[in-house]
mmCIF file as gemmi writes it, N, C-alpha and C atoms, coordinates in Angstrom:
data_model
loop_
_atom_site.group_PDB
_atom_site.id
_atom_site.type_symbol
_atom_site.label_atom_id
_atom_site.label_alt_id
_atom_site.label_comp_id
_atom_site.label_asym_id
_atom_site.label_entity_id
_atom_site.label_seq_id
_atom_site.pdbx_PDB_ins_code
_atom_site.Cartn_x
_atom_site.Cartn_y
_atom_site.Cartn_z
_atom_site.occupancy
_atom_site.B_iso_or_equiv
_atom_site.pdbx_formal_charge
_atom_site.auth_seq_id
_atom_site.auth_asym_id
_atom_site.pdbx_PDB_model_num
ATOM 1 N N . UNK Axp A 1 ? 102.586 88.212 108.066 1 0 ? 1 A 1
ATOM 2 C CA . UNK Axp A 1 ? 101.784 88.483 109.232 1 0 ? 1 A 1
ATOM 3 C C . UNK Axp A 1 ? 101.532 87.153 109.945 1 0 ? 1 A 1
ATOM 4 N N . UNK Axp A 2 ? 101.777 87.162 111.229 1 0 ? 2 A 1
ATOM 5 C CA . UNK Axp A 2 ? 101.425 85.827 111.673 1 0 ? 2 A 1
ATOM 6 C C . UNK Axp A 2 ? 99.877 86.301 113.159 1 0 ? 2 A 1
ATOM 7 N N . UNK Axp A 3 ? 99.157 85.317 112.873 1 0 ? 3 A 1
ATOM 8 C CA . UNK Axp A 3 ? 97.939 85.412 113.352 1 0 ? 3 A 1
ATOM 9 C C . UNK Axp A 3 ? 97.819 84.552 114.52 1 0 ? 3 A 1
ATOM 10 N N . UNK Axp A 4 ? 96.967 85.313 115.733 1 0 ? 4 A 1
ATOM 11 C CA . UNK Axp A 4 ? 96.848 83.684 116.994 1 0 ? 4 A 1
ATOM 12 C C . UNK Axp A 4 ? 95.946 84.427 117.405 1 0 ? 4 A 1
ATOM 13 N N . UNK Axp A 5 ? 95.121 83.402 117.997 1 0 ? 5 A 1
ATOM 14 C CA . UNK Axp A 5 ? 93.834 83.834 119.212 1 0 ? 5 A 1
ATOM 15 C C . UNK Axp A 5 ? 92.716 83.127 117.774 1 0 ? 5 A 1
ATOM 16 N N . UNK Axp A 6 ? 90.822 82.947 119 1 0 ? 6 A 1
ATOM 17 C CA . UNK Axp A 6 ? 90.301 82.895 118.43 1 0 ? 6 A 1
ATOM 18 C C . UNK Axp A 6 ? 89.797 83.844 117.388 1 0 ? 6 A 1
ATOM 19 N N . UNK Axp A 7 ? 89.195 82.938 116.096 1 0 ? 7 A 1
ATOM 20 C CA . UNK Axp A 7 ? 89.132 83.287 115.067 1 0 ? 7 A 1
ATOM 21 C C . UNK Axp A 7 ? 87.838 84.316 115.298 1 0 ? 7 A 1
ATOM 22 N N . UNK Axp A 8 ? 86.708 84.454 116.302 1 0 ? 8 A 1
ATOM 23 C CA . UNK Axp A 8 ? 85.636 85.088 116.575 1 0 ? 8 A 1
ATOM 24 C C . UNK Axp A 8 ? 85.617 86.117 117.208 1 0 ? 8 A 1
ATOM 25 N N . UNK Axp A 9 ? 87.339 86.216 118.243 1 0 ? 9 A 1
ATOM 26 C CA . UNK Axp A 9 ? 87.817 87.648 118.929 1 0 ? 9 A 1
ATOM 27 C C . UNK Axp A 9 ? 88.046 88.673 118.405 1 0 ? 9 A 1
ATOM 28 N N . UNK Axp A 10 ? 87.465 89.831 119.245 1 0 ? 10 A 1
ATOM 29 C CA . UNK Axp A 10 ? 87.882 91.126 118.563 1 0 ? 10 A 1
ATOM 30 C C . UNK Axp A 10 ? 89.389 91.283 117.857 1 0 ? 10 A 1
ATOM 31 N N . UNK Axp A 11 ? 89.519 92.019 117.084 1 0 ? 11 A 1
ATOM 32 C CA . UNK Axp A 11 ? 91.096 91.885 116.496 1 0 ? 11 A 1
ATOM 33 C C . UNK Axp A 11 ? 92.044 92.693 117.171 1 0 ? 11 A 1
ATOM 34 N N . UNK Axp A 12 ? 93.059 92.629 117.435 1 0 ? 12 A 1
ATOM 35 C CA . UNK Axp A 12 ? 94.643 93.527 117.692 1 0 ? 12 A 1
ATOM 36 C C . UNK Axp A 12 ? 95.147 93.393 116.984 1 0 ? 12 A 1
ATOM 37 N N . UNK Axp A 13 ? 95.911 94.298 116.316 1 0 ? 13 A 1
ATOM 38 C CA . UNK Axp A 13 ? 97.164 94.474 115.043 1 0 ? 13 A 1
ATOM 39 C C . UNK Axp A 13 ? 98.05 95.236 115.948 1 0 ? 13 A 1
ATOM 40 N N . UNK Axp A 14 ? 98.878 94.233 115.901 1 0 ? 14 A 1
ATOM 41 C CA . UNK Axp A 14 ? 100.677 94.838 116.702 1 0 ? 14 A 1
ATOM 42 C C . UNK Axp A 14 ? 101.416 94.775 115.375 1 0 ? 14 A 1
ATOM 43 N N . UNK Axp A 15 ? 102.301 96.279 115.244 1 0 ? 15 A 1
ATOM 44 C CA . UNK Axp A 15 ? 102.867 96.626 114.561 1 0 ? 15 A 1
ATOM 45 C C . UNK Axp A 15 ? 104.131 97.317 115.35 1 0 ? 15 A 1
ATOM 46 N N . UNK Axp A 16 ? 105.122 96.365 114.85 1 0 ? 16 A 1
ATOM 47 C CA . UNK Axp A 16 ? 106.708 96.573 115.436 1 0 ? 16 A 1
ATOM 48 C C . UNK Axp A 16 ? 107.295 98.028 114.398 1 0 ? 16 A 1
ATOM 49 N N . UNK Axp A 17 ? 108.558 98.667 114.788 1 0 ? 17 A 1
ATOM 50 C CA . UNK Axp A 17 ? 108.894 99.414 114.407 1 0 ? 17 A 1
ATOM 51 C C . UNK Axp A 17 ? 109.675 98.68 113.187 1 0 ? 17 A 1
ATOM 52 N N . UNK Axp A 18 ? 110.075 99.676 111.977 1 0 ? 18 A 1
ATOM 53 C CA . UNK Axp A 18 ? 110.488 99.343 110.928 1 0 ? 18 A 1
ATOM 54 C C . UNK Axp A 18 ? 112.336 98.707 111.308 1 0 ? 18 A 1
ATOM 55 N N . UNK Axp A 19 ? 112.038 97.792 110.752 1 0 ? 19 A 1
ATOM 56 C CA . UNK Axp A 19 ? 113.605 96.828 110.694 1 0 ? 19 A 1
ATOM 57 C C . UNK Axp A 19 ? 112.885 95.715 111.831 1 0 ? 19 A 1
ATOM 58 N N . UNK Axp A 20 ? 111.75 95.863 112.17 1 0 ? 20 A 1
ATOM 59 C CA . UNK Axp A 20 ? 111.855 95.21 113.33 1 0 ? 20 A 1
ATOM 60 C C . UNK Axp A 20 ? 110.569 93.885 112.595 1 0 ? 20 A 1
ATOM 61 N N . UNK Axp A 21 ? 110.448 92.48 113.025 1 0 ? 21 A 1
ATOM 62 C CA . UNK Axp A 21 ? 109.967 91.919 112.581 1 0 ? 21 A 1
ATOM 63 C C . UNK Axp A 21 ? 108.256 91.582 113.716 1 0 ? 21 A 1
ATOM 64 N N . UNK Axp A 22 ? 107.497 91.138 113.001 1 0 ? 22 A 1
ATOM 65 C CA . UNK Axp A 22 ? 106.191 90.515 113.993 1 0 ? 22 A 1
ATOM 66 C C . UNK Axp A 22 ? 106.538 90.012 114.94 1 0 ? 22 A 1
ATOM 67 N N . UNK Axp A 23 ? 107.4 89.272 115.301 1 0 ? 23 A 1
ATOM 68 C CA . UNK Axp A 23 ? 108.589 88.343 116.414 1 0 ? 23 A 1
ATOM 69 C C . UNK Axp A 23 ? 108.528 88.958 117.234 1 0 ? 23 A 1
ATOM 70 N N . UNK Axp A 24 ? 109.092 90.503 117.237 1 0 ? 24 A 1
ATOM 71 C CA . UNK Axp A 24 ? 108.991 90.901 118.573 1 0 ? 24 A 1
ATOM 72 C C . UNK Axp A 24 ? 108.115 91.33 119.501 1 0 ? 24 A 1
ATOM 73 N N . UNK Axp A 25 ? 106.962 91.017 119.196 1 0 ? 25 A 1
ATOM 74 C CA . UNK Axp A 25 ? 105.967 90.723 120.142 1 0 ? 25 A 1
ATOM 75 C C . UNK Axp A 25 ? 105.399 89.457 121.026 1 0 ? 25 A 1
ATOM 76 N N . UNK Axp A 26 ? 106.585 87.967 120.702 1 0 ? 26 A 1
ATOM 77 C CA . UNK Axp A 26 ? 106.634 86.514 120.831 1 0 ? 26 A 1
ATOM 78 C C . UNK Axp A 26 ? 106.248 86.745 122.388 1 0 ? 26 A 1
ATOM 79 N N . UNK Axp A 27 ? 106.654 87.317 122.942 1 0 ? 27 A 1
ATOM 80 C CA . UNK Axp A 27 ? 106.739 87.506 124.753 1 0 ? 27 A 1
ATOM 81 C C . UNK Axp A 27 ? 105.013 88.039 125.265 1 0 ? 27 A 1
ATOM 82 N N . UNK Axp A 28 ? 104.73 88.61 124.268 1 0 ? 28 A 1
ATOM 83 C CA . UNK Axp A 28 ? 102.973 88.963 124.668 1 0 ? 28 A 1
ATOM 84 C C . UNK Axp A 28 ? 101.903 88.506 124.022 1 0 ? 28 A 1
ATOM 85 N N . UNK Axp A 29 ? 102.334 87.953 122.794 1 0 ? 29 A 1
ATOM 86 C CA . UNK Axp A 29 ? 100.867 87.119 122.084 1 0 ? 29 A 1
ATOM 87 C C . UNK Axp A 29 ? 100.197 86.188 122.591 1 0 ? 29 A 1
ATOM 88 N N . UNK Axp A 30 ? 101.152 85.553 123.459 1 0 ? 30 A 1
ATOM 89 C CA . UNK Axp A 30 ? 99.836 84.49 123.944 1 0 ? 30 A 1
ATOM 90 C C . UNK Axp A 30 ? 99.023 84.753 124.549 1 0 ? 30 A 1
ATOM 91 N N . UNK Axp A 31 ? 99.423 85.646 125.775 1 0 ? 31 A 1
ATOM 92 C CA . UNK Axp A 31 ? 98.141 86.842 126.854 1 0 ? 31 A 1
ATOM 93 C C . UNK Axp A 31 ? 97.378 87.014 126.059 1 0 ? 31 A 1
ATOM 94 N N . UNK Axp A 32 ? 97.787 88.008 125.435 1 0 ? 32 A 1
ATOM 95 C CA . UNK Axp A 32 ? 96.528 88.633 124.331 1 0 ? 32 A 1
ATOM 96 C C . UNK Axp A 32 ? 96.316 87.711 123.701 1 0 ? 32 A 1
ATOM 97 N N . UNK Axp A 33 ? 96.215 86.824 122.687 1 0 ? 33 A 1
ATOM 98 C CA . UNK Axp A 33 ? 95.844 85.921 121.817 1 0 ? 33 A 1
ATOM 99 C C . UNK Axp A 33 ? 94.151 84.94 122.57 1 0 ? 33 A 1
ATOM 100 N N . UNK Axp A 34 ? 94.368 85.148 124.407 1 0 ? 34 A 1
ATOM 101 C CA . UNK Axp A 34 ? 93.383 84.832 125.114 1 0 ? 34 A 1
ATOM 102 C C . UNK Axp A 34 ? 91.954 85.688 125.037 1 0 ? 34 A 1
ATOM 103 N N . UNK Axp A 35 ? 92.571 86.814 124.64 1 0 ? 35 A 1
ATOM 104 C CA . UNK Axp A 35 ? 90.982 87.433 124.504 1 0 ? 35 A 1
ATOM 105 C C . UNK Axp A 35 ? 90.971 88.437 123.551 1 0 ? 35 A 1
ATOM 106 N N . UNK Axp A 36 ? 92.011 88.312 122.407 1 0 ? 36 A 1
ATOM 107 C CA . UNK Axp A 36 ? 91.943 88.804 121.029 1 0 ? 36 A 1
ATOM 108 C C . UNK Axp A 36 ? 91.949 87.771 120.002 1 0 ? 36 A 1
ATOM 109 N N . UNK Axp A 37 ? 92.144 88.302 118.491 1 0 ? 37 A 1
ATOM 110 C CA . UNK Axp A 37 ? 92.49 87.704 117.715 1 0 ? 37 A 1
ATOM 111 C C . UNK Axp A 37 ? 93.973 88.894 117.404 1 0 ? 37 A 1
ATOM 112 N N . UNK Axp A 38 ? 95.086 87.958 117.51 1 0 ? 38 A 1
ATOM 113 C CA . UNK Axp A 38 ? 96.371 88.789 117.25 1 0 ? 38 A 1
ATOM 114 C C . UNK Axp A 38 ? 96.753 88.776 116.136 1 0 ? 38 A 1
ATOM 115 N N . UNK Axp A 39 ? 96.93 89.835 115.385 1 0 ? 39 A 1
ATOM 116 C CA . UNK Axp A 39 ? 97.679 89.605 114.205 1 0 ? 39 A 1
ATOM 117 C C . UNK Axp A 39 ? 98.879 90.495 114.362 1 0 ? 39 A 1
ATOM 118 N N . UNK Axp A 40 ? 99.97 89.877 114.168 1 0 ? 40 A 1
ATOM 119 C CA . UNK Axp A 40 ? 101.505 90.699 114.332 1 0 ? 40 A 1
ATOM 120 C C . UNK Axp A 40 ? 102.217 90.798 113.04 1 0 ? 40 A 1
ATOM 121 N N . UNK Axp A 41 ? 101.752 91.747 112.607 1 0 ? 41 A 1
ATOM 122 C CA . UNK Axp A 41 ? 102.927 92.358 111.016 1 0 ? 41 A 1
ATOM 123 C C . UNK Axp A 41 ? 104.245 92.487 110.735 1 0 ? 41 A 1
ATOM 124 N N . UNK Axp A 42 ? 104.692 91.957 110.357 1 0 ? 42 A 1
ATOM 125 C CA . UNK Axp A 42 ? 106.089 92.448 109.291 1 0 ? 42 A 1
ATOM 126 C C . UNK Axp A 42 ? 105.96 93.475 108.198 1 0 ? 42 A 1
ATOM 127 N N . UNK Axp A 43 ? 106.854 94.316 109.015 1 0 ? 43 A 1
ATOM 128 C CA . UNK Axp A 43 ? 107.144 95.721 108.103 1 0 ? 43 A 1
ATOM 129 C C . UNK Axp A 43 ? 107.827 95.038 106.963 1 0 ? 43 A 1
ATOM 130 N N . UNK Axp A 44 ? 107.502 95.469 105.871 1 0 ? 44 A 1
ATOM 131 C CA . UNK Axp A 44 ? 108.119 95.296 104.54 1 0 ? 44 A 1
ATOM 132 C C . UNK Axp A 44 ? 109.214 93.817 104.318 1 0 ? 44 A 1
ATOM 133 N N . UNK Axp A 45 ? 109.957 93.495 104.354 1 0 ? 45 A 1
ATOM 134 C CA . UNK Axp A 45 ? 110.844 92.116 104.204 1 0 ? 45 A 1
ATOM 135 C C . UNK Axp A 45 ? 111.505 91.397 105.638 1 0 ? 45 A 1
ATOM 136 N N . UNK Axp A 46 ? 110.984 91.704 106.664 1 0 ? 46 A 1
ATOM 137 C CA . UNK Axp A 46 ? 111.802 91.317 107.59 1 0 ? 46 A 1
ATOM 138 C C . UNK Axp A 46 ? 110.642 90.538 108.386 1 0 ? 46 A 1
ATOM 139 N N . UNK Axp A 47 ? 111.006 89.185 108.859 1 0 ? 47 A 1
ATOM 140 C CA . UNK Axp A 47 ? 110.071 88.207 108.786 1 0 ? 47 A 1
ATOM 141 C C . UNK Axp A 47 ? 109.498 87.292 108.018 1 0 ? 47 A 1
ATOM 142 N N . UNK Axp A 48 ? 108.354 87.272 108.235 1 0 ? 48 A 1
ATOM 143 C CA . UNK Axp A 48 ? 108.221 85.95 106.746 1 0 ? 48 A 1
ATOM 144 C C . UNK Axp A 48 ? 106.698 87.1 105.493 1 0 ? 48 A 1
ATOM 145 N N . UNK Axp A 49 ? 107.488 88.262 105.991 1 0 ? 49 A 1
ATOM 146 C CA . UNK Axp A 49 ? 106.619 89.197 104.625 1 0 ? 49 A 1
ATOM 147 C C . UNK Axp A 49 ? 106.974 88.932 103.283 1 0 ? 49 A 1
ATOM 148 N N . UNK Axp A 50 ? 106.562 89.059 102.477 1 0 ? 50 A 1
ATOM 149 C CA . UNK Axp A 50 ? 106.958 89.352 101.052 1 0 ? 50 A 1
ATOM 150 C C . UNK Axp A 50 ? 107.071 90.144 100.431 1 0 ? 50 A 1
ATOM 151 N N . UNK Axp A 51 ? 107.938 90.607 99.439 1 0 ? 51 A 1
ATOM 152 C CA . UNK Axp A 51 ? 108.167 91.599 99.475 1 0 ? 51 A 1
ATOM 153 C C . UNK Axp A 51 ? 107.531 92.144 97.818 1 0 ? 51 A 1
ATOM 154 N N . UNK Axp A 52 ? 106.862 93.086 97.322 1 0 ? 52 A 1
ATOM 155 C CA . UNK Axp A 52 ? 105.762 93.772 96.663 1 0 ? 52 A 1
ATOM 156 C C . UNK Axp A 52 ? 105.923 93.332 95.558 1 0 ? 52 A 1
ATOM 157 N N . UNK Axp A 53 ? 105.11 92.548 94.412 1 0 ? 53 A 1
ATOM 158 C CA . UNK Axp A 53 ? 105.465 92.695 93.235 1 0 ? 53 A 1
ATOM 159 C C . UNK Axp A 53 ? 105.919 93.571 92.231 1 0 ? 53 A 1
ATOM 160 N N . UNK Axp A 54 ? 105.058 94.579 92.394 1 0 ? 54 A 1
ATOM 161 C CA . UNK Axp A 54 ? 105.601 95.749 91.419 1 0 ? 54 A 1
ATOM 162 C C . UNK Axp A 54 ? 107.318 96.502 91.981 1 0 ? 54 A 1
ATOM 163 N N . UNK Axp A 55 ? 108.075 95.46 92.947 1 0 ? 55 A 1
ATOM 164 C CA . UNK Axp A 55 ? 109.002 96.413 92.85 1 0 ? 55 A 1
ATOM 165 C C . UNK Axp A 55 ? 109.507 96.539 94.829 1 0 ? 55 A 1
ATOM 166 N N . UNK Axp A 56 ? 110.806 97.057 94.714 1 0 ? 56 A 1
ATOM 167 C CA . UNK Axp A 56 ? 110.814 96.913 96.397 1 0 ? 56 A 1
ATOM 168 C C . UNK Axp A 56 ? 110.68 98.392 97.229 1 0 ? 56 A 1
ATOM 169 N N . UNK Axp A 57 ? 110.383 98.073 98.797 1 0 ? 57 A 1
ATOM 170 C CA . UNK Axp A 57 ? 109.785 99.487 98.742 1 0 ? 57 A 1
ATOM 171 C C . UNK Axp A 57 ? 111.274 100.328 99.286 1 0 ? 57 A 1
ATOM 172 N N . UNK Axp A 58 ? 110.867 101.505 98.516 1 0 ? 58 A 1
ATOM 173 C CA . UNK Axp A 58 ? 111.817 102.715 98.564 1 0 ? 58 A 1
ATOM 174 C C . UNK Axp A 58 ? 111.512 103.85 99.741 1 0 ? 58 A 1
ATOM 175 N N . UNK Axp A 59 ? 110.479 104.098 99.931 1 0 ? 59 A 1
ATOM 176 C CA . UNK Axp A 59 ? 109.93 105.377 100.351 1 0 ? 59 A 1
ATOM 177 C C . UNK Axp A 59 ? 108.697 105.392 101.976 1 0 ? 59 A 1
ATOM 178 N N . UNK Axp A 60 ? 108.246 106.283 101.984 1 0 ? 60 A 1
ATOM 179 C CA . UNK Axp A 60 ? 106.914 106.265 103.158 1 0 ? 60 A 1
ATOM 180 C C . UNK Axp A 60 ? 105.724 106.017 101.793 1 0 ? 60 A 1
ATOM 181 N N . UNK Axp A 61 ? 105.853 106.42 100.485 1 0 ? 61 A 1
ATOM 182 C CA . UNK Axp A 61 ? 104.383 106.335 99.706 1 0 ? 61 A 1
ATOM 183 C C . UNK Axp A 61 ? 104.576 104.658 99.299 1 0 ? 61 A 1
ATOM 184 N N . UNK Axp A 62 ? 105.628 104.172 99.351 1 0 ? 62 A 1
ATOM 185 C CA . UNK Axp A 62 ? 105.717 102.829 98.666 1 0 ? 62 A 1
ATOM 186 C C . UNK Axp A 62 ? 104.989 101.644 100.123 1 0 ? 62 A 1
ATOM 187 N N . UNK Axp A 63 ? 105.158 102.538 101.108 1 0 ? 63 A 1
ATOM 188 C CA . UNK Axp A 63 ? 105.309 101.51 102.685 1 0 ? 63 A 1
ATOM 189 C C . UNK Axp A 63 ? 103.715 101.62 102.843 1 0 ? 63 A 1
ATOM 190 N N . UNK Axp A 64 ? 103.382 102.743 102.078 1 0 ? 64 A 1
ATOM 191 C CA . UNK Axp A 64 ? 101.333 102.966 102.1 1 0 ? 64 A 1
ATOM 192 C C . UNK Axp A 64 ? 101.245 101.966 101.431 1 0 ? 64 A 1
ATOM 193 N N . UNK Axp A 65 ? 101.659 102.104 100.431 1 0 ? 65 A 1
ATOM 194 C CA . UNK Axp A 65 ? 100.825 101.257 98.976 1 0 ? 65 A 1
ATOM 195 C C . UNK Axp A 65 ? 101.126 100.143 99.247 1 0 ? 65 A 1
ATOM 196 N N . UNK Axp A 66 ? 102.12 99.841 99.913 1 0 ? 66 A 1
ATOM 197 C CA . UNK Axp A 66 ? 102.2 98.128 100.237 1 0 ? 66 A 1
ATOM 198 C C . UNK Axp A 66 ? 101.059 97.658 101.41 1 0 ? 66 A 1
């Protein structure tokens, strides 16, 4: 997950479609990052996520639990 904006701003969580990394939101975080706190996710391994200890994910119940 990579994070920008002040640390005291309300939060936004941008969440890209699966295969797709936090990155592709590079073109709008800084706008928003002005009067949010942005946090942009990586779906499961793509980006700089990590990927689950117990195991890699298989499923929609594994993509919860992660």
């Amino acid at each position: 997950m990579r994070s920008s904006g002040p640390e005291d701003a309300p939060p936004l969580v941008l969440l890209p479609g699966i295969g797709s990394p936090g990155l592709t939101f590079s073109q709008n975080v800084a706008e928003l990052a002005t009067r949010f706190r942005v946090h942009a996710v990586d779906i499961h391994d793509h980006g700089r996520s990590v990927e689950r200890e117990d195991g890699p994910v298989k499923d929609m119940a594994d993509f919860v639990h992660w």
